[in-house]
N, C-alpha and C positions, 0 to 999 in steps of 0.2 A: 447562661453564665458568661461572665466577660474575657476577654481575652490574659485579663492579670489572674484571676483565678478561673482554672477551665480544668476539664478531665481531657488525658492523653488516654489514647488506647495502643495497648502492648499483646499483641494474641488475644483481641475479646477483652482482655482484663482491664479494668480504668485504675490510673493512676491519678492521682490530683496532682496537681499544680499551681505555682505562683508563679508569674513574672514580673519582675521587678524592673520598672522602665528606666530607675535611676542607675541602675548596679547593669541593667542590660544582659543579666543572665535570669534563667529557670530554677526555682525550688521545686523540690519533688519531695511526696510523703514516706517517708520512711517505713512506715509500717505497710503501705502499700505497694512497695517495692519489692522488701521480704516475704509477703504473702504471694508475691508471684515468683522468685526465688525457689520459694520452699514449697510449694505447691499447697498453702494454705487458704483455705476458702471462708474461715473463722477467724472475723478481726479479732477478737479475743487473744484466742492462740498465735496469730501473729505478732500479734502488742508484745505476749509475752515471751517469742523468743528474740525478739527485738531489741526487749529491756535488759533479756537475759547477754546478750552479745553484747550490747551495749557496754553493760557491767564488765565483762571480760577485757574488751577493748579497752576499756579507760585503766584497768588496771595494770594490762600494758603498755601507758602511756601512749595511747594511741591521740596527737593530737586532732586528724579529720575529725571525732569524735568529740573531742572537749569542744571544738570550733563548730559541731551543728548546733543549732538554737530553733525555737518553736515558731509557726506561724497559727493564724485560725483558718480554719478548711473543713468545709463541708462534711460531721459526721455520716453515719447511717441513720441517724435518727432525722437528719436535715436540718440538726443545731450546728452552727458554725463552733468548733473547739480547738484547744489549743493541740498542738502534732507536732512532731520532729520532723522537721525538715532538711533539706542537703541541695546543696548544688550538684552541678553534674559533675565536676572535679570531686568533689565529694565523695558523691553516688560511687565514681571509678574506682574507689579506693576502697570502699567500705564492699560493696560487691566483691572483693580478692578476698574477703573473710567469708564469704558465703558457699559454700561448698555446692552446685547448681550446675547443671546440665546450661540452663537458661543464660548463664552470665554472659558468653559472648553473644549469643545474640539479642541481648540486652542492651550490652553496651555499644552495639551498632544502633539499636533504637535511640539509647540517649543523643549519642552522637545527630541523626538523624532530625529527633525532635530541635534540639538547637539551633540547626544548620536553615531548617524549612522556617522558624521562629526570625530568625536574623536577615532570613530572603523576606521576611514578607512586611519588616521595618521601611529595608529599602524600595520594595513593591509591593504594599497592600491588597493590588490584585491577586496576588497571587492566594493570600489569607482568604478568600471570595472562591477562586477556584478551588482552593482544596476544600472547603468547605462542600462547596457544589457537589464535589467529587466524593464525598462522604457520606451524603444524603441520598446521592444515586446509588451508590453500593449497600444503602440499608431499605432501596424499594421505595423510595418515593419518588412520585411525579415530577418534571420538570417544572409546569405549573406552579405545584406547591414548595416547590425549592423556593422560585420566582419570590412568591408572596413570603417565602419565612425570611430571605434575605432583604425583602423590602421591612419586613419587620424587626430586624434585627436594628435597621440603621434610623426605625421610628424612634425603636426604645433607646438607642445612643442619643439622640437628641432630646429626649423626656431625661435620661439622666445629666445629661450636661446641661442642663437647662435647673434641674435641682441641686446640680454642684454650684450654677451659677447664683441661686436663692438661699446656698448656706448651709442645704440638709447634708446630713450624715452618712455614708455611704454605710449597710446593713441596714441597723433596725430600720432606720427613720426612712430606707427607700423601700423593703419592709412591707412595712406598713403605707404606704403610699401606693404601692401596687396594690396590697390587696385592697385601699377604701375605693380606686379604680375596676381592679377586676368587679366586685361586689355590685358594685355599678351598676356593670355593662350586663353582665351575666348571669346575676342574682344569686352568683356563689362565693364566697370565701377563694382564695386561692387554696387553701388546706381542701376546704372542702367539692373544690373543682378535679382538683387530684385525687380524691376518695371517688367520687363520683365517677370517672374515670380508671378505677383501680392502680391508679399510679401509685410509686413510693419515691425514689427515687431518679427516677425519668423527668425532664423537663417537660415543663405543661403544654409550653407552645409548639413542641417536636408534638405531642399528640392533640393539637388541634385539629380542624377540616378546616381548607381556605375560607371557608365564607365565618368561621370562629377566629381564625387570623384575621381577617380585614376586619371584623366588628375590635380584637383587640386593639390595631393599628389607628382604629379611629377614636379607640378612647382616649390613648396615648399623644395621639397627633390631636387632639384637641387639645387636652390636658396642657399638650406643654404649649400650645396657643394662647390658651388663654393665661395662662403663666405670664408668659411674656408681657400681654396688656397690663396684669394686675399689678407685677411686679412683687408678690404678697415675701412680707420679712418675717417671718415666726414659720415653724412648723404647724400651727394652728389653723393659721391661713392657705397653707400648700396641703391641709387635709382636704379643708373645704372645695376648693378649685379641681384636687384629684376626683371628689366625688361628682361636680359640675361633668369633667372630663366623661367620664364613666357613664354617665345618665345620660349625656348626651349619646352613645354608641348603644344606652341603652335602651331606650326609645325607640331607636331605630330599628333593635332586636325583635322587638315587641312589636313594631309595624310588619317587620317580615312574616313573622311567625303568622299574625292574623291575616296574611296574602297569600302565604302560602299552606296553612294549616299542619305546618311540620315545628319542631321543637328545632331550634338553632342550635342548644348547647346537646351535645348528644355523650354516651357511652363510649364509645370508640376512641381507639387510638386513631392518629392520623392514618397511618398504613392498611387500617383494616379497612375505615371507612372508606379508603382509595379502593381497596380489594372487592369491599360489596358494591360500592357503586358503580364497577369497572366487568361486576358480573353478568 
């Protein structure tokens, strides 16, 4: 996920997020704020004491309130949907109606997430080290940190390269990754994630490096040959994504018959670290 829409994490719990590069502040999920609030573990039941306070607010004239408006973000289902969102001035205010142990040391996280957001505008190394810093407190390899951050800055140049050809940022990148993954790996992106028992996890946190470099190479082709073709329709940038794709995936397929192992496996990235590390 990109840095405009990304998950914060507060005690374990994920928050969604926007960052808006014009405005230069953070939106945060409203319903996802309250569910850690109120110790709700049910989007459901959070939605609905949400709507319920909500209603209350606004009939106290509460302006913070009239002033949130919706973004699209990431459901549970992995359809992007419309949410109530808040700034973090917002957030401050609307958190003094939630009656929570959590609130102050919430409102030190908010403060926090802002502050480390606006450090890493003016030094983007720093957005690389905490990152770093994140992957080694969830048990991965140096190694594969290595390779996820070399792939993370593949696929910013595979998207800046399809903002530069006119596609859509959602469906139309979309669909674009998956006729690439499909490609390289002979799976669906849905169905690379089932195959993997993922739901909500990102696919390339549970790759194994040598599934990252084959990704890296679809993509770094992909947007090579981009470049040459120049292709003006989404039509033409399906075709060149699957070019991309075949080409990482060929090579899959050489490996596989060298080494008589399956390249795409079962494992999350960290177990696959653990069993091979046994």
């Amino acid at each position: 996920m990109s840095k405009e829409k990304a998950i914060k994490i507060f005690e374990q719990n994920q928050v969604r997020t926007h960052w808006d590069e014009e405005l230069e502040k953070y939106f945060f999920s409203l319903i996802d704020v309250v569910a850690i609030l109120t110790n709700q573990n049910n989007y459901q039941t959070a939605r609905k004491y949400w709507n319920k306070l909500k209603e209350r607010l606004k009939k106290e004239g509460n302006e913070t309130v009239t002033n949130c408006h919706q973004l699209k973000m990431k459901a549970t289902d992995g359809k992007m949907r419309m949410t109530d969102v808040a700034d973090t001035e917002q957030l401050f205010r609307i958190i003094q109606s939630i009656p929570s142990k959590k609130a102050e040391p919430f409102k030190l996280w908010l403060a926090k997430v802002g502050r480390e957001r606006i450090d890493e505008i003016e030094d983007p190394e720093l957005g690389i080290d905490r990152l770093m810093e994140t992957y080694l407190k969830k048990g991965y390899s140096k190694n594969w940190i290595n390779q996820r951050l070399k792939s993370i800055e593949v696929r910013k140049d595979l998207t800046d390269e399809w903002e530069e050809r006119g596609m859509k940022k959602g469906k139309e990148y979309a669909i674009l990754t998956n006729e690439i993954t499909k490609a390289w790996s002979g799976f669906s992106v849905k169905d690379y994630k089932k195959y993997k028992s993922l739901r909500k996890e990102n696919l390339r946190d549970n790759m194994s490096n040598l599934e990252l470099v084959l990704n890296m190479l679809a993509e770094a082709t992909t947007t090579e040959i981009s470049k040459e073709k120049k292709p003006k329709t989404f039509s033409q940038n399906k075709i060149i994504a699957k070019q991309g794709g075949t080409i990482a995936g060929n090579t899959r397929k050489e490996i596989e018959e060298k080494s008589g192992k399956k390249v795409i496996n079962k494992l999350s990235a960290k177990k696959f670290l653990e069993e091979k590390n046994k």
